[in-house]
N, CA, C and O atoms as a Tinker XYZ file with bonds, in Angstrom:
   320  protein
     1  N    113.521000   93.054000  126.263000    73     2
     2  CA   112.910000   94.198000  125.627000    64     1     3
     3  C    113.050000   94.011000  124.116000    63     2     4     5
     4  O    113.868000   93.154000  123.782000    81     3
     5  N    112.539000   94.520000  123.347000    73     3     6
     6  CA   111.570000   94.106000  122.123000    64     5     7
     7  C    111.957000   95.439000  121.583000    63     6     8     9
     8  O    111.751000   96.383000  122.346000    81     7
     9  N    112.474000   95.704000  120.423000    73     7    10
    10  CA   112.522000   97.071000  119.383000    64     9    11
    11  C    112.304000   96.633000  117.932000    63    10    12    13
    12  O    112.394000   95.538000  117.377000    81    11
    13  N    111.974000   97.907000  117.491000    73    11    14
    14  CA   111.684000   98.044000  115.999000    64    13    15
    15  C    112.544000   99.105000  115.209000    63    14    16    17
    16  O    112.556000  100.192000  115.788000    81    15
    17  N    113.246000   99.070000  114.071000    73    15    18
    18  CA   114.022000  100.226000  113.358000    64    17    19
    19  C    113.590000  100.282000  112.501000    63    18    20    21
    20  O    113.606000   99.195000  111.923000    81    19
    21  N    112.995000  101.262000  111.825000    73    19    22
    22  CA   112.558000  101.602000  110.793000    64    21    23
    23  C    113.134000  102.478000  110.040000    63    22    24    25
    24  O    112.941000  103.620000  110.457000    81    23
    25  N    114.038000  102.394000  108.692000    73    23    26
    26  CA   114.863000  102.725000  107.842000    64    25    27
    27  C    114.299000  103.328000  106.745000    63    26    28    29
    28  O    113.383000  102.689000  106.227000    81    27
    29  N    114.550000  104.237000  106.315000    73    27    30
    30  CA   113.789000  104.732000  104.764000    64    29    31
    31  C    114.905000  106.061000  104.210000    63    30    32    33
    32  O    115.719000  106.764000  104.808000    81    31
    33  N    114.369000  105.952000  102.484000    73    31    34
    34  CA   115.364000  106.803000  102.538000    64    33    35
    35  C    115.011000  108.498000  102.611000    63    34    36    37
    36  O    113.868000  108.930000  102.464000    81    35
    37  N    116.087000  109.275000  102.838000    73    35    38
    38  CA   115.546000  110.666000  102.583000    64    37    39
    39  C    114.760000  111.311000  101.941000    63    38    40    41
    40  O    114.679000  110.601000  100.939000    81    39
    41  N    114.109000  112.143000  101.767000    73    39    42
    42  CA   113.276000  112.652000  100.499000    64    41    43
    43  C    113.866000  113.721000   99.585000    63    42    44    45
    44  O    114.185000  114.846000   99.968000    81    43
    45  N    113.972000  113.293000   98.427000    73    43    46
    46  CA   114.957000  113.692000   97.336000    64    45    47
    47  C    115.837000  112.507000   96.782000    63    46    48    49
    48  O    116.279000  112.515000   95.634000    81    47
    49  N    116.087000  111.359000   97.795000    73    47    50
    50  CA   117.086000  110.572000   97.320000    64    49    51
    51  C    116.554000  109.444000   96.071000    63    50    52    53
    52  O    115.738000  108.603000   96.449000    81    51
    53  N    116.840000  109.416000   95.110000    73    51    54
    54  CA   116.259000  108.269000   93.880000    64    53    55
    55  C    116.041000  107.369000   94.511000    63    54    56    57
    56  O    116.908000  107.058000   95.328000    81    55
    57  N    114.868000  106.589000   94.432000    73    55    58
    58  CA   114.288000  105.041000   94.735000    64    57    59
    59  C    114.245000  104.145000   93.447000    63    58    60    61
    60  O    113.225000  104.104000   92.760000    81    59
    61  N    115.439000  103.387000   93.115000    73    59    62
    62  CA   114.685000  102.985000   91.537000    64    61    63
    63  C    113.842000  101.749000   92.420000    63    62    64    65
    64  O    112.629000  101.746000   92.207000    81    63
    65  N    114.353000  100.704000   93.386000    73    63    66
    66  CA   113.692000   99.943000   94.002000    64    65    67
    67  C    111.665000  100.268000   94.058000    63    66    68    69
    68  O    110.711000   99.648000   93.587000    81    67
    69  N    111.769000  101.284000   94.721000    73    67    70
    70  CA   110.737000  101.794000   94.970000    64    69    71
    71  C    109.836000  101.615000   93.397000    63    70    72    73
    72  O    109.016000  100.713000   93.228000    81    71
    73  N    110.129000  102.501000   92.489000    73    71    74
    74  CA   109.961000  102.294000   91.320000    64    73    75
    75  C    109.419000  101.597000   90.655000    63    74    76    77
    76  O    108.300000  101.646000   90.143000    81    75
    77  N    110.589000  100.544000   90.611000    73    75    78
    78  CA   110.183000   98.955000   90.484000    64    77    79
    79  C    109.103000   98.528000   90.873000    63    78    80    81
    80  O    108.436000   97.918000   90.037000    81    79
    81  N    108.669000   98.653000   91.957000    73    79    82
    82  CA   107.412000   97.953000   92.562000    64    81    83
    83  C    106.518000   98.819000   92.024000    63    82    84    85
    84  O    105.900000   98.168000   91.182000    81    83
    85  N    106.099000   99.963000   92.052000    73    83    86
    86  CA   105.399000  101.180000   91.281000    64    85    87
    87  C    104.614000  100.897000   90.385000    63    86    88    89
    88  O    103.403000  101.082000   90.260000    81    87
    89  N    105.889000  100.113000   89.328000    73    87    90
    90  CA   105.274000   99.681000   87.803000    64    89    91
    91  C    104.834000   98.336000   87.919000    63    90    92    93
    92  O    104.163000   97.866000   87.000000    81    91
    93  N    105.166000   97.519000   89.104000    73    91    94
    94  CA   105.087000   96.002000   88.837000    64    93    95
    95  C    103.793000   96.341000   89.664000    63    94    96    97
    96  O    102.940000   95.573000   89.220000    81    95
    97  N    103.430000   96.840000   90.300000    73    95    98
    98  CA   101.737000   97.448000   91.058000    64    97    99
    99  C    100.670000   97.121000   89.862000    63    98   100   101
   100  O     99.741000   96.316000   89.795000    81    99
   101  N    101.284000   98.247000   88.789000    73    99   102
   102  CA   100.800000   98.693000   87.596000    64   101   103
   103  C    100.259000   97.415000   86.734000    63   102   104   105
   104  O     99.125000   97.159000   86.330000    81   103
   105  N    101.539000   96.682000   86.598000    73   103   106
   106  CA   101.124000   95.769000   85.587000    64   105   107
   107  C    100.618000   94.445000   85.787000    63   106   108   109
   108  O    100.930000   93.450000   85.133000    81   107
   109  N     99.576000   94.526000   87.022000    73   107   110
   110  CA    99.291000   93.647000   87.858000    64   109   111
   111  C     97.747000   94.203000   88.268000    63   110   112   113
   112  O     97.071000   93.832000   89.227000    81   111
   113  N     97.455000   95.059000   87.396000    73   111   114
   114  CA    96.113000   96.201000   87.154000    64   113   115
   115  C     95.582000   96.612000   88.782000    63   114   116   117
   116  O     94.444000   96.741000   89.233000    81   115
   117  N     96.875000   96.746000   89.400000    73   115   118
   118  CA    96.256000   97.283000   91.116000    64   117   119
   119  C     96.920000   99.109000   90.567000    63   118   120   121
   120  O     98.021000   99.554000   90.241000    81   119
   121  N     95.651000   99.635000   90.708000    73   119   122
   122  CA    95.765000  100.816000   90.294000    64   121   123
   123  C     95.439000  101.824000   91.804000    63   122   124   125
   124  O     95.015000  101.362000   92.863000    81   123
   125  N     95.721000  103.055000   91.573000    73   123   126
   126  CA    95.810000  103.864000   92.633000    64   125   127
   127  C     96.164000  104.161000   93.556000    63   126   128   129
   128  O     95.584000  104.783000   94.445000    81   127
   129  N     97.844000  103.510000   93.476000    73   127   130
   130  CA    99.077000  104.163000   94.637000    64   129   131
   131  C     99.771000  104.844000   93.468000    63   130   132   133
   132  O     99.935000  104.374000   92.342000    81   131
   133  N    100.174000  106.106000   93.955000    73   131   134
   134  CA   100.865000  107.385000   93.120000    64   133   135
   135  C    102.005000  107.310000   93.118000    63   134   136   137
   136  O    102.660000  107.871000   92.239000    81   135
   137  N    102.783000  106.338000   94.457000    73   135   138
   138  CA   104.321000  106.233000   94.535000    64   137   139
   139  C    104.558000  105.356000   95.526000    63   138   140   141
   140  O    104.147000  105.534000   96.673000    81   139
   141  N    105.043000  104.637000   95.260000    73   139   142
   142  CA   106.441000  103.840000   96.495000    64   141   143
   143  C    107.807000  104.175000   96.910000    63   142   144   145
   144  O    108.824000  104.466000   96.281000    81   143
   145  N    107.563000  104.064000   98.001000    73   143   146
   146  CA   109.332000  104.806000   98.387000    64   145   147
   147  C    109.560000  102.594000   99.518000    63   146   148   149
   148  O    108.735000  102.145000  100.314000    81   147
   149  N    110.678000  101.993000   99.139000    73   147   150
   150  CA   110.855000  101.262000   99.291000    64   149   151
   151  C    111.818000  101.494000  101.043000    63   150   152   153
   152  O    112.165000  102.618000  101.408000    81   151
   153  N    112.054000  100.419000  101.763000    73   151   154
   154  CA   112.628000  100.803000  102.876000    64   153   155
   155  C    112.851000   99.391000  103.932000    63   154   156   157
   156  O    112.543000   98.233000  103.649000    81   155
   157  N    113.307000   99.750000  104.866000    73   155   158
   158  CA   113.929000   98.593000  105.438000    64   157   159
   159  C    113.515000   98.345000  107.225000    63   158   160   161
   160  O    113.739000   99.415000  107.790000    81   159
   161  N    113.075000   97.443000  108.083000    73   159   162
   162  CA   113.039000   96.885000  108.919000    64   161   163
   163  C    113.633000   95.804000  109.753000    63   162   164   165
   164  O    113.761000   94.602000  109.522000    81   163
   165  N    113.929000   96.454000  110.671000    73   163   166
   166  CA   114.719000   95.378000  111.949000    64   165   167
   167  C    113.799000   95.273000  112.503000    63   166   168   169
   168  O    112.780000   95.963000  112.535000    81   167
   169  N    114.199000   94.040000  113.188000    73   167   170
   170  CA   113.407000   93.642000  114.681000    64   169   171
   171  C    114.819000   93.144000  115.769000    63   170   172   173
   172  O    115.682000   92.272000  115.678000    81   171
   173  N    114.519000   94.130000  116.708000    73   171   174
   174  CA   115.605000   93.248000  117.728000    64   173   175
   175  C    115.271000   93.288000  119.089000    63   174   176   177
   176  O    114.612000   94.095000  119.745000    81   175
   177  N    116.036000   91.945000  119.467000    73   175   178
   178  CA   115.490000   92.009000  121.211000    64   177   179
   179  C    116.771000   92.150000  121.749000    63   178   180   181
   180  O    117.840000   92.191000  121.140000    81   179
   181  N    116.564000   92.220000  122.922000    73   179   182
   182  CA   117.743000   93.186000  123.409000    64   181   183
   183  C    117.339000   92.365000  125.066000    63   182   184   185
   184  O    116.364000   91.885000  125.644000    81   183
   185  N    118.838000   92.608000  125.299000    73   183   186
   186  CA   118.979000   91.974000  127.024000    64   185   187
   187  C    118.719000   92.761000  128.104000    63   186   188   189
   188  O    118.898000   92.468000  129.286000    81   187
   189  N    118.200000   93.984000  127.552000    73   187   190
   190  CA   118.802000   95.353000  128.094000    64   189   191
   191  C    117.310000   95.526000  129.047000    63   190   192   193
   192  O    116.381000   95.136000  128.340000    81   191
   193  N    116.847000   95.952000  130.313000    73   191   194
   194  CA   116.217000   96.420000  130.711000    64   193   195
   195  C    115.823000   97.695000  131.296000    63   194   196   197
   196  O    114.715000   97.966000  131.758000    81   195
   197  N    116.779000   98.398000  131.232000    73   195   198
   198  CA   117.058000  100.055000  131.549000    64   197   199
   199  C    116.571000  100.433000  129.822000    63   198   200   201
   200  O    117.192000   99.910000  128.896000    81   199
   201  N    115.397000  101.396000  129.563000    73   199   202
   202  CA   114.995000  102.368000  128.620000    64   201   203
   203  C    116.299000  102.773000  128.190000    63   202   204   205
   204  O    116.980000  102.134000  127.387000    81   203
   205  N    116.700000  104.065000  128.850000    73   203   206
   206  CA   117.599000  104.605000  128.559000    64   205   207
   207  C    118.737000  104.405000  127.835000    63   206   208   209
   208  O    119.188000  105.163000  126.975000    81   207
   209  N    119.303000  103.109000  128.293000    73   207   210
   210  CA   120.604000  102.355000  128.211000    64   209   211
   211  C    120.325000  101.673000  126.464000    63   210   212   213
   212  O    121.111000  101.653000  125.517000    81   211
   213  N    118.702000  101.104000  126.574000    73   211   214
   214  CA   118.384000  100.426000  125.404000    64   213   215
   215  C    118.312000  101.511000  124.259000    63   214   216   217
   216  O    118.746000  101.376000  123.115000    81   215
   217  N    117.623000  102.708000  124.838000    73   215   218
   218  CA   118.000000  103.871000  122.981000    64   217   219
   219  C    119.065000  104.257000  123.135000    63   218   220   221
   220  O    119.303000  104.996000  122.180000    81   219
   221  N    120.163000  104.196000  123.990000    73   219   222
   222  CA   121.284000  104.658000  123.637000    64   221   223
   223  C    121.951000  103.254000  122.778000    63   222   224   225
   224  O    122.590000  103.557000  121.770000    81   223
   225  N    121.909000  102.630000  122.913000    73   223   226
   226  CA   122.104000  101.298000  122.061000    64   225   227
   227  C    121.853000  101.524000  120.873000    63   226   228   229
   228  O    122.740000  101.571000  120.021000    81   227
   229  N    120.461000  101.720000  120.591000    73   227   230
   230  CA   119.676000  101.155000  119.193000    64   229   231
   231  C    120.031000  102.377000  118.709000    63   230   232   233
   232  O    119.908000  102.227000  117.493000    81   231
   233  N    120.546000  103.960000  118.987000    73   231   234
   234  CA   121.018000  105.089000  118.394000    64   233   235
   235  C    122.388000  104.476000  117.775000    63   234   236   237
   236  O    122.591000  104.672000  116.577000    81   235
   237  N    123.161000  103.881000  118.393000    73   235   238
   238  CA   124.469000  103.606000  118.221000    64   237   239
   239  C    124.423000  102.318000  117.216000    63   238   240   241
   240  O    125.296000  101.996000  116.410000    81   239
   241  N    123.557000  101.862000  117.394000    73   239   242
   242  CA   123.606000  100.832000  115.694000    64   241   243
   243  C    122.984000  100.945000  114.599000    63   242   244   245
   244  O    123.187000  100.397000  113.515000    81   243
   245  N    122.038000  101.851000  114.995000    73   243   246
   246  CA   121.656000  102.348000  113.719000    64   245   247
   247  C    122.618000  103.705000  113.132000    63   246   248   249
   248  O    122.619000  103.785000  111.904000    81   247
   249  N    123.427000  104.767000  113.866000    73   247   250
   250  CA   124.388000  105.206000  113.198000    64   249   251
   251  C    125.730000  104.541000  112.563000    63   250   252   253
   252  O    126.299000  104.964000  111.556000    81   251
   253  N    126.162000  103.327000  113.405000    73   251   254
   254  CA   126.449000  103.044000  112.772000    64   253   255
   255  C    126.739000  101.850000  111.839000    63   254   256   257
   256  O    127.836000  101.482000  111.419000    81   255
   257  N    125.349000  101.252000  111.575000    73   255   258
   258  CA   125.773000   99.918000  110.831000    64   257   259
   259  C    124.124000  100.008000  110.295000    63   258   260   261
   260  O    124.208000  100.193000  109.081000    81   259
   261  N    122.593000   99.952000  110.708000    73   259   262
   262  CA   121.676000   99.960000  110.391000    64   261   263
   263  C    121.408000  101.218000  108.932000    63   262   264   265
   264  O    120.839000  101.123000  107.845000    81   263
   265  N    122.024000  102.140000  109.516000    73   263   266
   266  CA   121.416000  102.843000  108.504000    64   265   267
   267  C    122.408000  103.861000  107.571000    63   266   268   269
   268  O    123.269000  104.091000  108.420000    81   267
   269  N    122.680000  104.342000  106.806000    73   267   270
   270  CA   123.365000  105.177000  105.692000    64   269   271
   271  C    122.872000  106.606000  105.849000    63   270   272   273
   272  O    122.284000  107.163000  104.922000    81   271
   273  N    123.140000  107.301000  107.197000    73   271   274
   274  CA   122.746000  108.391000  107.395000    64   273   275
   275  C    123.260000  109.239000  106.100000    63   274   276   277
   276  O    122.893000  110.362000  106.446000    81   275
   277  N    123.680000  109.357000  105.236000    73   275   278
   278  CA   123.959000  110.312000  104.327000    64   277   279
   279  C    122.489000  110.545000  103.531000    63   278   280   281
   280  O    121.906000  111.626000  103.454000    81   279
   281  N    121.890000  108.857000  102.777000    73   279   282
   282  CA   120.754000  109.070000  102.371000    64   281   283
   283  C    119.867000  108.690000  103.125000    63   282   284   285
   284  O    118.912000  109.376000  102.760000    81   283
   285  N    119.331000  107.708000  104.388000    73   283   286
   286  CA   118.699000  107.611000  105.048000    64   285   287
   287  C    118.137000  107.699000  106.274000    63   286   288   289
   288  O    118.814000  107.069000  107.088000    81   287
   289  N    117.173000  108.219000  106.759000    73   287   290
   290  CA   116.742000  108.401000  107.955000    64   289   291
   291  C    116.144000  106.913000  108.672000    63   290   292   293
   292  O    115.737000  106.059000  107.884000    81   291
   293  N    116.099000  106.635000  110.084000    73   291   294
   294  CA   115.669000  106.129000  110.756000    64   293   295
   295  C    114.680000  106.298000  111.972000    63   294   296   297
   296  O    114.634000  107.328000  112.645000    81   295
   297  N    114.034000  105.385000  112.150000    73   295   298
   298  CA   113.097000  105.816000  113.477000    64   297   299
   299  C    113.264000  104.448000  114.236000    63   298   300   301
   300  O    113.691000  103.459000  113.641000    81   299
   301  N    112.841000  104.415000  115.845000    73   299   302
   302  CA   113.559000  103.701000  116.686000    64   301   303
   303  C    111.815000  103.489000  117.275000    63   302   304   305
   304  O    111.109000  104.448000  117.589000    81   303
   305  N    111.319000  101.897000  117.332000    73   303   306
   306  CA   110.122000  101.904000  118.222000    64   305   307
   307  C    110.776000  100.984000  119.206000    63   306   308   309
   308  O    111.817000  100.411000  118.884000    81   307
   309  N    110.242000  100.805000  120.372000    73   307   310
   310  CA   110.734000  100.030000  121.739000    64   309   311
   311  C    109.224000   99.558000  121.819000    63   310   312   313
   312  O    108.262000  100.318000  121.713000    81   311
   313  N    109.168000   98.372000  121.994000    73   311   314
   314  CA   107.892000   97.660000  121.833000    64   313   315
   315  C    107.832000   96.958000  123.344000    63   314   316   317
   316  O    106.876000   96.202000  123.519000    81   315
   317  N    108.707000   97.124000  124.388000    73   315   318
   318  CA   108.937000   96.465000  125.904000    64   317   319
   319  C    108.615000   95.198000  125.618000    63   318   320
   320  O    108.654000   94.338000  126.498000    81   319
């Protein structure tokens, strides 16, 4: 089984990363994105064939090692 984590940060939390790319958009005359919020992707396969068993997994590593729940949220795709 096949997953995806998708990491980003909260809204409110400073992106200078994000930023960065923003202006380097800019000075590269690609005009007309208003903002970047920068963010992070896993890919993992997993031995696991029980659903269940597999998001209780991918909950448990993304609390605790994937993601910085203080400033960031995550989302969990299962791609089978």
């Amino acid at each position: 089984m096949k997953a995806r984590v998708i990491v980003t940060l909260k809204p409110g939390i400073l992106d200078p990363q994000g930023k960065a790319i923003e202006g380097a958009l800019k000075s590269l005359d690609i005009f007309g994105v208003d903002s970047v919020r920068q963010g992070k992707v896993f890919e993992l396969e997993l031995g696991i064939a029980d659903r269940a068993k597999a998001d209780a997994l991918l909950k448990q590593a993304c609390e605790k090692l994937l993601a910085n729940l203080v400033i960031e949220n995550y989302r969990i795709e299962v791609l089978d």
